[in-house]
PDB file of N, CA, C and O in Angstrom:
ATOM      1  N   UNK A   1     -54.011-112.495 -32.613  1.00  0.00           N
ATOM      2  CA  UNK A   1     -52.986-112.451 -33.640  1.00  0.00           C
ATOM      3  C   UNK A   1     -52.483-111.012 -33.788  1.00  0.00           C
ATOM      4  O   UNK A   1     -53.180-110.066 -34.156  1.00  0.00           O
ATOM      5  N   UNK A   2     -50.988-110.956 -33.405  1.00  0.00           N
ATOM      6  CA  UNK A   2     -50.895-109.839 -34.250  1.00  0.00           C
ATOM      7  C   UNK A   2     -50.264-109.304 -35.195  1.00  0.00           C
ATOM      8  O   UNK A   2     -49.072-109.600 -35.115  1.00  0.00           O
ATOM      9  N   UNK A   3     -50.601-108.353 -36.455  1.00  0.00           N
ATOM     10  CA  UNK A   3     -50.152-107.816 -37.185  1.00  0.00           C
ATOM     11  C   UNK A   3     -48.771-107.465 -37.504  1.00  0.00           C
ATOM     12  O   UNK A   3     -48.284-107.295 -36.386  1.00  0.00           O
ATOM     13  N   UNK A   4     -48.008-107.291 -38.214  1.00  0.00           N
ATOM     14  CA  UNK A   4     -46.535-106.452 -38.392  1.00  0.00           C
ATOM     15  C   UNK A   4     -46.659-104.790 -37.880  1.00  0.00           C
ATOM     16  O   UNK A   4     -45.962-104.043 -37.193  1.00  0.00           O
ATOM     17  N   UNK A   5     -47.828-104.683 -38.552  1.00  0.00           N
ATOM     18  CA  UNK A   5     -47.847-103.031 -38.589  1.00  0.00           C
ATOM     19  C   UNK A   5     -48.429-102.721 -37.093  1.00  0.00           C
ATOM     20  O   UNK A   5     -47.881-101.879 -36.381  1.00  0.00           O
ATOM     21  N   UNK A   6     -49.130-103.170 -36.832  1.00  0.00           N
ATOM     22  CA  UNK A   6     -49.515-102.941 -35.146  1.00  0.00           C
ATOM     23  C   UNK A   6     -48.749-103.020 -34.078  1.00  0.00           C
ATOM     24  O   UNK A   6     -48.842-102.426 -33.004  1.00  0.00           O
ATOM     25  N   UNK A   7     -47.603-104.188 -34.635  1.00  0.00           N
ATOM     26  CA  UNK A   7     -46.665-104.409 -33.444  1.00  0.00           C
ATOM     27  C   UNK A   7     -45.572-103.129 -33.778  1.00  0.00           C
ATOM     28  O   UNK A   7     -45.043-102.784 -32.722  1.00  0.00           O
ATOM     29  N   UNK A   8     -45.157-102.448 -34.774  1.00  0.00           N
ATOM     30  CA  UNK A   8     -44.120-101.498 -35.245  1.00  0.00           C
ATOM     31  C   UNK A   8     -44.989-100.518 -34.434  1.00  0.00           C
ATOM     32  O   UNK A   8     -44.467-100.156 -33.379  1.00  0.00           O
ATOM     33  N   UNK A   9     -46.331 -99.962 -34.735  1.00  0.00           N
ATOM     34  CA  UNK A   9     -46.756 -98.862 -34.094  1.00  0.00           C
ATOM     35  C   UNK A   9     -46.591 -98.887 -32.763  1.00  0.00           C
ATOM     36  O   UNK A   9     -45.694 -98.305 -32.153  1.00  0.00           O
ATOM     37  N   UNK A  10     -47.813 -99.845 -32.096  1.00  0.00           N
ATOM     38  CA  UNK A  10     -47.441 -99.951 -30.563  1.00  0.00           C
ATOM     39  C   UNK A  10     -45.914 -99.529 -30.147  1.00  0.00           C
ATOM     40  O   UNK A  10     -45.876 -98.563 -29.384  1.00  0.00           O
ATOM     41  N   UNK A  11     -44.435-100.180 -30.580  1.00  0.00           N
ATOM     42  CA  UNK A  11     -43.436 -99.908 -30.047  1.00  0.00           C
ATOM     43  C   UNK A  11     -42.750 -98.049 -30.319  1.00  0.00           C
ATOM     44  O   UNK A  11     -41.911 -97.456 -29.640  1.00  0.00           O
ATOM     45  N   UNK A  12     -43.609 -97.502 -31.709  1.00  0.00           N
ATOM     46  CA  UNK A  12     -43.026 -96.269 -31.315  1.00  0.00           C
ATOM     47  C   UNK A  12     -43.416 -95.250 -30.750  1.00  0.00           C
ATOM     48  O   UNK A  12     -42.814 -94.185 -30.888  1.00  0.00           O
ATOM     49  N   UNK A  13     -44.874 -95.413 -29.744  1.00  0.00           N
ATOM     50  CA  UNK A  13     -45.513 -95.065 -29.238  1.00  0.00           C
ATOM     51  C   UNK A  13     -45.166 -95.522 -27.895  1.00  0.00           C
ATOM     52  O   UNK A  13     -45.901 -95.097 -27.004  1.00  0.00           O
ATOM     53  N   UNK A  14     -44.157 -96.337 -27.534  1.00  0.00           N
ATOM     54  CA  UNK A  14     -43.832 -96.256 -26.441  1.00  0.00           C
ATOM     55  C   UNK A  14     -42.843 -95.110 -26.210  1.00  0.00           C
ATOM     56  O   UNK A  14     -42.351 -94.493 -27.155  1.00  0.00           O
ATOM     57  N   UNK A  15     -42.537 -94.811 -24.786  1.00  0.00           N
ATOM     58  CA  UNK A  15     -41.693 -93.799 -24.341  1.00  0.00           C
ATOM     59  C   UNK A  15     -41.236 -94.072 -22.687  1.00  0.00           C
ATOM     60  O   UNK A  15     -41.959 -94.108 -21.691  1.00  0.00           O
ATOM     61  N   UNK A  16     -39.816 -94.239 -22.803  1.00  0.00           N
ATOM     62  CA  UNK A  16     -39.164 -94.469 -21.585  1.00  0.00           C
ATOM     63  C   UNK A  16     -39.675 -93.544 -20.153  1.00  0.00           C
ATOM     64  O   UNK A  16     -40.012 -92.361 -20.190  1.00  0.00           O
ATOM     65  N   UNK A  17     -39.649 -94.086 -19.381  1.00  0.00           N
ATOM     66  CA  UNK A  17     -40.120 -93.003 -18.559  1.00  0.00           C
ATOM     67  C   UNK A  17     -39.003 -92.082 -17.818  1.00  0.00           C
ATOM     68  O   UNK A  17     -37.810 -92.381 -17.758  1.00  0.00           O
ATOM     69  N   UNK A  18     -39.569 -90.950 -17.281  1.00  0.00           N
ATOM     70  CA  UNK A  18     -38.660 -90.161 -17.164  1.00  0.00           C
ATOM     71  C   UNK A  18     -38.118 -90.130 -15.554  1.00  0.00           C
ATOM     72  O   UNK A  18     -38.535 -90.531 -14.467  1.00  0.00           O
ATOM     73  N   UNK A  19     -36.892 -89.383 -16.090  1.00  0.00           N
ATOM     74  CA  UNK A  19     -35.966 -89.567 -14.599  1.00  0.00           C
ATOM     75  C   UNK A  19     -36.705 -89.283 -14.113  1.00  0.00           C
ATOM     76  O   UNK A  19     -37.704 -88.726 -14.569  1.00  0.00           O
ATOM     77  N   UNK A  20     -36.353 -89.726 -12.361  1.00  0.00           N
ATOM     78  CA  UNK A  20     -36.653 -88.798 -11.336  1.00  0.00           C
ATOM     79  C   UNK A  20     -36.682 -87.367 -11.222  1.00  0.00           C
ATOM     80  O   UNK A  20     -37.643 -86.733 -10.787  1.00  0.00           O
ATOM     81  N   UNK A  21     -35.456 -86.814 -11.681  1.00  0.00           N
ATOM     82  CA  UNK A  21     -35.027 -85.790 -11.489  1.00  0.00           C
ATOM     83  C   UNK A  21     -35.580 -84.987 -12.759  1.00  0.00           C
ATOM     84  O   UNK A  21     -35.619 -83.771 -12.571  1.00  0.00           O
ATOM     85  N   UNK A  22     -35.974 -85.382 -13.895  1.00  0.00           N
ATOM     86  CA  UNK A  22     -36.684 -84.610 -15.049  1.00  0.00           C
ATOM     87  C   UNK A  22     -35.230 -83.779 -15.488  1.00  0.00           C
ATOM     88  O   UNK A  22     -35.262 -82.577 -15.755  1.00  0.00           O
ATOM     89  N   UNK A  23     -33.664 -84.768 -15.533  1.00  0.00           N
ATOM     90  CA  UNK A  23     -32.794 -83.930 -16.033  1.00  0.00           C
ATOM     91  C   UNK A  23     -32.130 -83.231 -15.507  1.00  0.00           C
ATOM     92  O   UNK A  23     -31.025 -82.965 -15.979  1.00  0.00           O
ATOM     93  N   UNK A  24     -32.638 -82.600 -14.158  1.00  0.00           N
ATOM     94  CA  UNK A  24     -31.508 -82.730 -13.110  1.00  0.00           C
ATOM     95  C   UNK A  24     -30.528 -83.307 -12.341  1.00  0.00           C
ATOM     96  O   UNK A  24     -30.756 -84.304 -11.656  1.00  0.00           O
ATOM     97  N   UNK A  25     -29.170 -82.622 -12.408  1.00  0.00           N
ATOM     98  CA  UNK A  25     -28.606 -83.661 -11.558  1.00  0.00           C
ATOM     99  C   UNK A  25     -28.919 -83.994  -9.943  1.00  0.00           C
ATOM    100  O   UNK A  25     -29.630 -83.162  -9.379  1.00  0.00           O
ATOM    101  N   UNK A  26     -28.573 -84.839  -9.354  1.00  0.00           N
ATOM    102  CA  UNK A  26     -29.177 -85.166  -7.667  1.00  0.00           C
ATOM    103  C   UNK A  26     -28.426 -83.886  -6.785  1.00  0.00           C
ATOM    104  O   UNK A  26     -27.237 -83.616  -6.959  1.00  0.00           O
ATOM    105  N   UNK A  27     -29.102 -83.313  -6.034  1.00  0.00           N
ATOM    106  CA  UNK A  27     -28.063 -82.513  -5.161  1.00  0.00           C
ATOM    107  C   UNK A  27     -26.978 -83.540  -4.649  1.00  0.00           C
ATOM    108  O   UNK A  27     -26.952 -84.766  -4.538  1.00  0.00           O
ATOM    109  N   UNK A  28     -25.882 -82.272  -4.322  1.00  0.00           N
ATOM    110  CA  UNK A  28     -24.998 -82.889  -3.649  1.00  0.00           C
ATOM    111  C   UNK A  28     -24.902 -81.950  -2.132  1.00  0.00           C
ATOM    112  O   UNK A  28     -23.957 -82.050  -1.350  1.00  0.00           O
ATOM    113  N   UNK A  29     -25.548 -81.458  -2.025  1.00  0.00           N
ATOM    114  CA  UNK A  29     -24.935 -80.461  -0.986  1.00  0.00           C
ATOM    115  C   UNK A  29     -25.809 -81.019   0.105  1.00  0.00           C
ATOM    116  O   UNK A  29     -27.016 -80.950  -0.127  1.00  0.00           O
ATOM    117  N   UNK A  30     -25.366 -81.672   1.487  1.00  0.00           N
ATOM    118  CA  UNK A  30     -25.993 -82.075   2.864  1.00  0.00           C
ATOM    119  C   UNK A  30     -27.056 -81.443   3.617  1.00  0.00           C
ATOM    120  O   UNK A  30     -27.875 -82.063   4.295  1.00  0.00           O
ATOM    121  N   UNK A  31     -26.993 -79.593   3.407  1.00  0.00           N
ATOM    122  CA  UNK A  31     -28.058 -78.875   3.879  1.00  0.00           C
ATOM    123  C   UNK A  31     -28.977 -78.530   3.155  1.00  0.00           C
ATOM    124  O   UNK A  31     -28.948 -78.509   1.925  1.00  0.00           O
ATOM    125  N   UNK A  32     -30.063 -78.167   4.003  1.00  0.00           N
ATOM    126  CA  UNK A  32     -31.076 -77.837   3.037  1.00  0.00           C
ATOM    127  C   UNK A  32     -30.737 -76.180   2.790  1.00  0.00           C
ATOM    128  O   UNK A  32     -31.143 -75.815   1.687  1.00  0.00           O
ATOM    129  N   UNK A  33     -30.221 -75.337   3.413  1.00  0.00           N
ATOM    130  CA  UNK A  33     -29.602 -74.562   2.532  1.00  0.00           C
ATOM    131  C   UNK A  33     -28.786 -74.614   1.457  1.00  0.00           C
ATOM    132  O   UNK A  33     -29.053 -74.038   0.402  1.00  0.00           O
ATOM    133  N   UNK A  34     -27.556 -75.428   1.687  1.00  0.00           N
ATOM    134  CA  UNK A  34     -26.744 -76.243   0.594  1.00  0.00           C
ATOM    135  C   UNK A  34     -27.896 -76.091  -0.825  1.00  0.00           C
ATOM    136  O   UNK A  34     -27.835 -75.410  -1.848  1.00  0.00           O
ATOM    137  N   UNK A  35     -29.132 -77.273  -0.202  1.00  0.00           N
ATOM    138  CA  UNK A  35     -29.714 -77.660  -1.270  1.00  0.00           C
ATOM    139  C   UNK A  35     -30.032 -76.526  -2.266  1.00  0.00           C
ATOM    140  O   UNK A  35     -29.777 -76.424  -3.466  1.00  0.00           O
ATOM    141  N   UNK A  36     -30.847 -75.470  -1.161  1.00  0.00           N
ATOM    142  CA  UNK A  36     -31.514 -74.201  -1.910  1.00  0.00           C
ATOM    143  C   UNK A  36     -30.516 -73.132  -2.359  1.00  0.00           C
ATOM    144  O   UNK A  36     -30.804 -72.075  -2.921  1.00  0.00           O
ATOM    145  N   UNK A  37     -29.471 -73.507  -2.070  1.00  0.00           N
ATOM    146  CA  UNK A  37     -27.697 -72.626  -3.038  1.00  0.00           C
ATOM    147  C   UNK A  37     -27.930 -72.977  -4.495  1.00  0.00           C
ATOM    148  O   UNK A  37     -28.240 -72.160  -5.362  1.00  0.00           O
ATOM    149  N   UNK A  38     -27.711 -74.548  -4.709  1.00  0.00           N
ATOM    150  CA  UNK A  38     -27.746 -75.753  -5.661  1.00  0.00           C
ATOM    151  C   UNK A  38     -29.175 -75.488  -6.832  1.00  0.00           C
ATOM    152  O   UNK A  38     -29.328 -75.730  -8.030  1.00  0.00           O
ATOM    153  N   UNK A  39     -29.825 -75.031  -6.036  1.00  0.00           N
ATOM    154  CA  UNK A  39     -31.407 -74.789  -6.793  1.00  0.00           C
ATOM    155  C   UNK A  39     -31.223 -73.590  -7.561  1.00  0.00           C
ATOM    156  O   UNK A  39     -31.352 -73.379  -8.767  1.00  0.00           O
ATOM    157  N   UNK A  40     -30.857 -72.768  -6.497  1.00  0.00           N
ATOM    158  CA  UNK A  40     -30.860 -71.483  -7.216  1.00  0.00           C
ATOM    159  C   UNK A  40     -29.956 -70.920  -8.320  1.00  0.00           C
ATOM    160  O   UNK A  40     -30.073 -70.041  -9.174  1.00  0.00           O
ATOM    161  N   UNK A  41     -28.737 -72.040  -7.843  1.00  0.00           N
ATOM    162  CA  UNK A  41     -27.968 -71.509  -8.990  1.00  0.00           C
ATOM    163  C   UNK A  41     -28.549 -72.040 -10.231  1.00  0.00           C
ATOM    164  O   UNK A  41     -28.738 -71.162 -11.072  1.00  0.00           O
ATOM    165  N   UNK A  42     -28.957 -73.483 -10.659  1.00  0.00           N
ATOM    166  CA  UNK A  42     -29.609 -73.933 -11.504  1.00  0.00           C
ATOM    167  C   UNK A  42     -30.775 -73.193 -12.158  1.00  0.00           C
ATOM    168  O   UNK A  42     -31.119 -73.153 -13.339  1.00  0.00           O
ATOM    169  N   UNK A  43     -31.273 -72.635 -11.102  1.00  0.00           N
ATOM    170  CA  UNK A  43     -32.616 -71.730 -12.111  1.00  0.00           C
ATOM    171  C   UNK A  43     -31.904 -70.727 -12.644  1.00  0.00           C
ATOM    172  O   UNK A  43     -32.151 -70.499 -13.828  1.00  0.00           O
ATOM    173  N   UNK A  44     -30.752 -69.778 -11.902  1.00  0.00           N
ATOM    174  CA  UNK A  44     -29.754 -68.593 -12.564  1.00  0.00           C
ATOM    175  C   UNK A  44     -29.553 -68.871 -13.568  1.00  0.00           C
ATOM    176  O   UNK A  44     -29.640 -67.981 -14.415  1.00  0.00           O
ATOM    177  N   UNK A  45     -29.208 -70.142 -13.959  1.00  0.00           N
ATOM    178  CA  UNK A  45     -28.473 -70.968 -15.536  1.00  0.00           C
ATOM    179  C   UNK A  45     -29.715 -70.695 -16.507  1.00  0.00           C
ATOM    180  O   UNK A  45     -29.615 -70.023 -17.533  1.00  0.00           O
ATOM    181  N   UNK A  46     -30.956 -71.325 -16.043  1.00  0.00           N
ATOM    182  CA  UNK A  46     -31.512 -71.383 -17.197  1.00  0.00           C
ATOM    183  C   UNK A  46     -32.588 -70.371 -17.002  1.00  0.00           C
ATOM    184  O   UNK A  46     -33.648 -70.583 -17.591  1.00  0.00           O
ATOM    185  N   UNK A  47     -32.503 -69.539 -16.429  1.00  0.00           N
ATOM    186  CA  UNK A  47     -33.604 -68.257 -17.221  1.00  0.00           C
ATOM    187  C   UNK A  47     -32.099 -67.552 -18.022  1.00  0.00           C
ATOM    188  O   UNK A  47     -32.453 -66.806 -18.934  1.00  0.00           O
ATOM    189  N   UNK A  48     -30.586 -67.625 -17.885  1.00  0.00           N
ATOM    190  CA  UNK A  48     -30.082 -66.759 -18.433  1.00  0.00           C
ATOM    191  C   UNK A  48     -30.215 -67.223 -19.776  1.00  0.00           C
ATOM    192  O   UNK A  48     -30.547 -66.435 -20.662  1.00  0.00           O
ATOM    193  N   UNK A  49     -29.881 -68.983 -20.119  1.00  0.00           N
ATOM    194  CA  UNK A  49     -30.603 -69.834 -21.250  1.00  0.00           C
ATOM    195  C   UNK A  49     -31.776 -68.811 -21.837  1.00  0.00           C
ATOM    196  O   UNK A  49     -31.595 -67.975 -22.722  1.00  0.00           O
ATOM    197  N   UNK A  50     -32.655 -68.999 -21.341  1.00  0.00           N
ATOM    198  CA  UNK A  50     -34.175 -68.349 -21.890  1.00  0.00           C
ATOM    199  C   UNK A  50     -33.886 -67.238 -22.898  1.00  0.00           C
ATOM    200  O   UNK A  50     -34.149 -67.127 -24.095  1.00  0.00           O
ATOM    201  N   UNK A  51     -32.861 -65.957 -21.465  1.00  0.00           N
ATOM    202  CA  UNK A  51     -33.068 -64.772 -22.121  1.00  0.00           C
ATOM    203  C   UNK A  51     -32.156 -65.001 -23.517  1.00  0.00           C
ATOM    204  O   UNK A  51     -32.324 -64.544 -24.647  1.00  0.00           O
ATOM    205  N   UNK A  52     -31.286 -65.753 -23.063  1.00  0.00           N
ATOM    206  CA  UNK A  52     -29.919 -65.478 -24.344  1.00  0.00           C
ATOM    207  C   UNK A  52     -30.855 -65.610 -25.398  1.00  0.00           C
ATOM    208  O   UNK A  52     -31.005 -64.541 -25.990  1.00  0.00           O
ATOM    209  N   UNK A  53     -31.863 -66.986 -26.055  1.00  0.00           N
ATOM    210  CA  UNK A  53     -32.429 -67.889 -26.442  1.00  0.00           C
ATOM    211  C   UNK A  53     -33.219 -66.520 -26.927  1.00  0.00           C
ATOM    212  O   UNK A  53     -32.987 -66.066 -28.047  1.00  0.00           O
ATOM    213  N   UNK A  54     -34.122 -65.907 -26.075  1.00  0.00           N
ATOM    214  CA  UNK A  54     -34.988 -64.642 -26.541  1.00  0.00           C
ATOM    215  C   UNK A  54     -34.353 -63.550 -27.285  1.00  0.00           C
ATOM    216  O   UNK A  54     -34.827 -63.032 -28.296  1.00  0.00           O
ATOM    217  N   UNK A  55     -32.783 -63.102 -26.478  1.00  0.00           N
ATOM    218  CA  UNK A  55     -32.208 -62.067 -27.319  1.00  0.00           C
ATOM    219  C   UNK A  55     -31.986 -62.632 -28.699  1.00  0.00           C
ATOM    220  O   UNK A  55     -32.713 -62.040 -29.496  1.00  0.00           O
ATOM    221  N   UNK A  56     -31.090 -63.759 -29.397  1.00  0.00           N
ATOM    222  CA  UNK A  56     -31.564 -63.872 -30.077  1.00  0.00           C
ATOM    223  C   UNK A  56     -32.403 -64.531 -31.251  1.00  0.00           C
ATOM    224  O   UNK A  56     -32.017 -65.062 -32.293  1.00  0.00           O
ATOM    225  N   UNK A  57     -33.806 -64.301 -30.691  1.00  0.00           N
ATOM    226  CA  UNK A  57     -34.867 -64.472 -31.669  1.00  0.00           C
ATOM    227  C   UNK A  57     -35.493 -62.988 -31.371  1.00  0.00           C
ATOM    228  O   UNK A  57     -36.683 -62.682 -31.440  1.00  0.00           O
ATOM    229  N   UNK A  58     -34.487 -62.221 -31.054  1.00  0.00           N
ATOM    230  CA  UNK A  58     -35.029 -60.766 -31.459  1.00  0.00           C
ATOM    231  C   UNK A  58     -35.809 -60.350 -30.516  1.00  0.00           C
ATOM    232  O   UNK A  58     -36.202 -59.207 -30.752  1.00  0.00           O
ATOM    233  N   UNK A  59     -36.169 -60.747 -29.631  1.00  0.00           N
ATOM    234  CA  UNK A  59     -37.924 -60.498 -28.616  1.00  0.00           C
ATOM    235  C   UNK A  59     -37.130 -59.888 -27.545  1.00  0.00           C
ATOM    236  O   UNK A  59     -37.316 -60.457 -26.470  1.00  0.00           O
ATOM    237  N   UNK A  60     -36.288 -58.890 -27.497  1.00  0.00           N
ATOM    238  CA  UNK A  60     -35.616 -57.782 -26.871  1.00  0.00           C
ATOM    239  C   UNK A  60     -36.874 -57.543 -25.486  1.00  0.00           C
ATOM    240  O   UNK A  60     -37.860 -58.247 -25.265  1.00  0.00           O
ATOM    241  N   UNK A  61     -36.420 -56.352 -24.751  1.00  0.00           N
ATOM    242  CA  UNK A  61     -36.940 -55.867 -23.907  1.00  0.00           C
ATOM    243  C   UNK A  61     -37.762 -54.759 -24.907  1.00  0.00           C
ATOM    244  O   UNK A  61     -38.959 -54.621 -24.657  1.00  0.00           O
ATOM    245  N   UNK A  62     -37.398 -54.255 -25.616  1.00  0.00           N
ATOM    246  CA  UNK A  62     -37.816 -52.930 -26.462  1.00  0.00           C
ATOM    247  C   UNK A  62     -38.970 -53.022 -27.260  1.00  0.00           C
ATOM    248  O   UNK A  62     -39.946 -52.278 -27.360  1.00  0.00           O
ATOM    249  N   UNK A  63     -38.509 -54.644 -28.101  1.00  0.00           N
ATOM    250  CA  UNK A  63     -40.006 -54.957 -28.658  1.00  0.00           C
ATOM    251  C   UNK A  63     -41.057 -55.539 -28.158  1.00  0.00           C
ATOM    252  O   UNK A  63     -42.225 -55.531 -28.548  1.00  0.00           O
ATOM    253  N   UNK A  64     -40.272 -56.343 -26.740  1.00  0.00           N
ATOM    254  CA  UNK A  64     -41.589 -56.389 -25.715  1.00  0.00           C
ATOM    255  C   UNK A  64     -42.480 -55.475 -25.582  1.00  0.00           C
ATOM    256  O   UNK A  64     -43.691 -55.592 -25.772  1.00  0.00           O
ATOM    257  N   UNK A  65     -41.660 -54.183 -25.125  1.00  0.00           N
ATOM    258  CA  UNK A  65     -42.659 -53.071 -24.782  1.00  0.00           C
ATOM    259  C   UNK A  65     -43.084 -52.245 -25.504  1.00  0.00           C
ATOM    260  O   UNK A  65     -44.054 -51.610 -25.092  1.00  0.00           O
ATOM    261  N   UNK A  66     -42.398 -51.851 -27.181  1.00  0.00           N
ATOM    262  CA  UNK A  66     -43.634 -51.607 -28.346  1.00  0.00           C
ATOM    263  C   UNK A  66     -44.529 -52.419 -28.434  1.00  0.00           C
ATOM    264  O   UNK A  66     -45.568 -51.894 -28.833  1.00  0.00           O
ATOM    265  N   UNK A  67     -44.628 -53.772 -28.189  1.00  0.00           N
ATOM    266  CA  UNK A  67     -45.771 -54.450 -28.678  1.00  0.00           C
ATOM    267  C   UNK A  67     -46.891 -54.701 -27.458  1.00  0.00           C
ATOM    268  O   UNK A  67     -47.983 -55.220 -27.690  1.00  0.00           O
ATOM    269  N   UNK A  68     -46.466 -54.257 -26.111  1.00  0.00           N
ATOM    270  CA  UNK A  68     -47.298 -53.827 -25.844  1.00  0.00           C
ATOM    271  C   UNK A  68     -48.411 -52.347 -25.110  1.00  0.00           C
ATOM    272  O   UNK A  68     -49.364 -52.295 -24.333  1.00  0.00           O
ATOM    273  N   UNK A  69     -47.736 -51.506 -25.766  1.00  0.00           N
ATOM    274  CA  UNK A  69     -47.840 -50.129 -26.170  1.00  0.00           C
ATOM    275  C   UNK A  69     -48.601 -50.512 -27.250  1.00  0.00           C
ATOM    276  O   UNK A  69     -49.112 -49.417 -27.484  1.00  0.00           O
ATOM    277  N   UNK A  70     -48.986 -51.134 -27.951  1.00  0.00           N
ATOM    278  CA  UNK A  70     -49.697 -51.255 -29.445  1.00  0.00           C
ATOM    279  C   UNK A  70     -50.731 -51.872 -28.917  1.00  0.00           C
ATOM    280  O   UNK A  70     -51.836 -51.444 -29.255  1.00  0.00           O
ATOM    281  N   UNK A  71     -50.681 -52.885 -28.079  1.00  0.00           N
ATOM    282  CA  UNK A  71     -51.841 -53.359 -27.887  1.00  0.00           C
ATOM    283  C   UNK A  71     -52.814 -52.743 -26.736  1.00  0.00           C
ATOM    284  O   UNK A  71     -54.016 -52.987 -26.633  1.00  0.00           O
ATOM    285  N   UNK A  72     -51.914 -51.747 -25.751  1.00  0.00           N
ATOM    286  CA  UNK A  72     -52.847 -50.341 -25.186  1.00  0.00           C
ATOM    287  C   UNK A  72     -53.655 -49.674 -26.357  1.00  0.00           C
ATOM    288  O   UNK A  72     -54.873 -49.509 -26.425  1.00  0.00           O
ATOM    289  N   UNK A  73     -52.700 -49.337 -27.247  1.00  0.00           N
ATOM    290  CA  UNK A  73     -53.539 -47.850 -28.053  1.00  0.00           C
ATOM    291  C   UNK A  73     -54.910 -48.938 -28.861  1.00  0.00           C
ATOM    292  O   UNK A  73     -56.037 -48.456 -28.978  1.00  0.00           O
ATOM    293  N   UNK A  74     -54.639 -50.257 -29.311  1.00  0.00           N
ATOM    294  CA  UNK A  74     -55.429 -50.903 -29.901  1.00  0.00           C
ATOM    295  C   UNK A  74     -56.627 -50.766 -29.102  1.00  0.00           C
ATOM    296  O   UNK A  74     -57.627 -50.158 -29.485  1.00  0.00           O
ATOM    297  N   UNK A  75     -56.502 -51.369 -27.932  1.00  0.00           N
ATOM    298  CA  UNK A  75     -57.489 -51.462 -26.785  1.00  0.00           C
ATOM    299  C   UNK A  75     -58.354 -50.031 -26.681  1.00  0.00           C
ATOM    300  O   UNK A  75     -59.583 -50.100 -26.696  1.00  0.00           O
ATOM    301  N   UNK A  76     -57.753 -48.861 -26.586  1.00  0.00           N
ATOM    302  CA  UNK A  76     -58.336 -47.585 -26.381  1.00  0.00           C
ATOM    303  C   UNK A  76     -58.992 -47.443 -27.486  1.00  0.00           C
ATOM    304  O   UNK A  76     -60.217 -47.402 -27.370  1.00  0.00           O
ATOM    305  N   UNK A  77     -58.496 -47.343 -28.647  1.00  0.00           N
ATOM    306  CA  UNK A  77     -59.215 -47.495 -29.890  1.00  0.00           C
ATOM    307  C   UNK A  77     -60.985 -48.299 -29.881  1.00  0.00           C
ATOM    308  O   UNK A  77     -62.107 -47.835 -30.081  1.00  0.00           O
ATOM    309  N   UNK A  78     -60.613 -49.286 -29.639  1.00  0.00           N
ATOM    310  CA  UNK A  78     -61.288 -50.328 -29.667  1.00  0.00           C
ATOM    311  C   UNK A  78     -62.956 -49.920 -28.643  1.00  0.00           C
ATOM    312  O   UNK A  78     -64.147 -50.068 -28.917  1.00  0.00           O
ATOM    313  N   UNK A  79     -62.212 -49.367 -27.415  1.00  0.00           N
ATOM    314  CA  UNK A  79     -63.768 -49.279 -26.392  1.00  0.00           C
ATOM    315  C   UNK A  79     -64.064 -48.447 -26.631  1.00  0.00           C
ATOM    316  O   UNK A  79     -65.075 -48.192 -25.976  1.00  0.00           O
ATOM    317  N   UNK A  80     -63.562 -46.944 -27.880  1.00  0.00           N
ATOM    318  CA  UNK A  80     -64.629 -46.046 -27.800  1.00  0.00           C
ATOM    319  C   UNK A  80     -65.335 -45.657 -29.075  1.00  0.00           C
ATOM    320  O   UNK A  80     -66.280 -44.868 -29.041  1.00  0.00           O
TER     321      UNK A  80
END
């Protein structure tokens, strides 16, 4: 027998499965250079995504490297 509430859970605990491609589109290009043009430009896209995404939430190149300059002097601190 089953329940109302068991059958509601079970279904939102399901999850479609995912493309093939995980969101990529299919190449189109015939060579496998073609292909690795197609790739690369796609990764170009999204690390520039990333950085934009990082610039801003502030996590610059600058405070990258104060923060870890802080965690040198911490460290030196620390072993003696």
């Amino acid at each position: 027998m089953i329940e109302g509430g068991s059958l509601k859970k079970s279904k939102s605990l399901f999850h479609p499965p995912l493309p093939d491609s995980f969101g990529f589109r299919m190449p189109t290009a015939r060579t496998q250079f073609g292909r690795i043009e197609e790739y690369m430009g796609i990764m170009a896209t999204q690390l520039q995504s990333v950085q934009t995404k990082a610039e801003e939430a502030g996590d610059s190149d600058a405070s990258y490297e104060e923060r870890r300059l802080s965690y040198q002097e911490r460290d030196v601190v620390d072993s003696s």
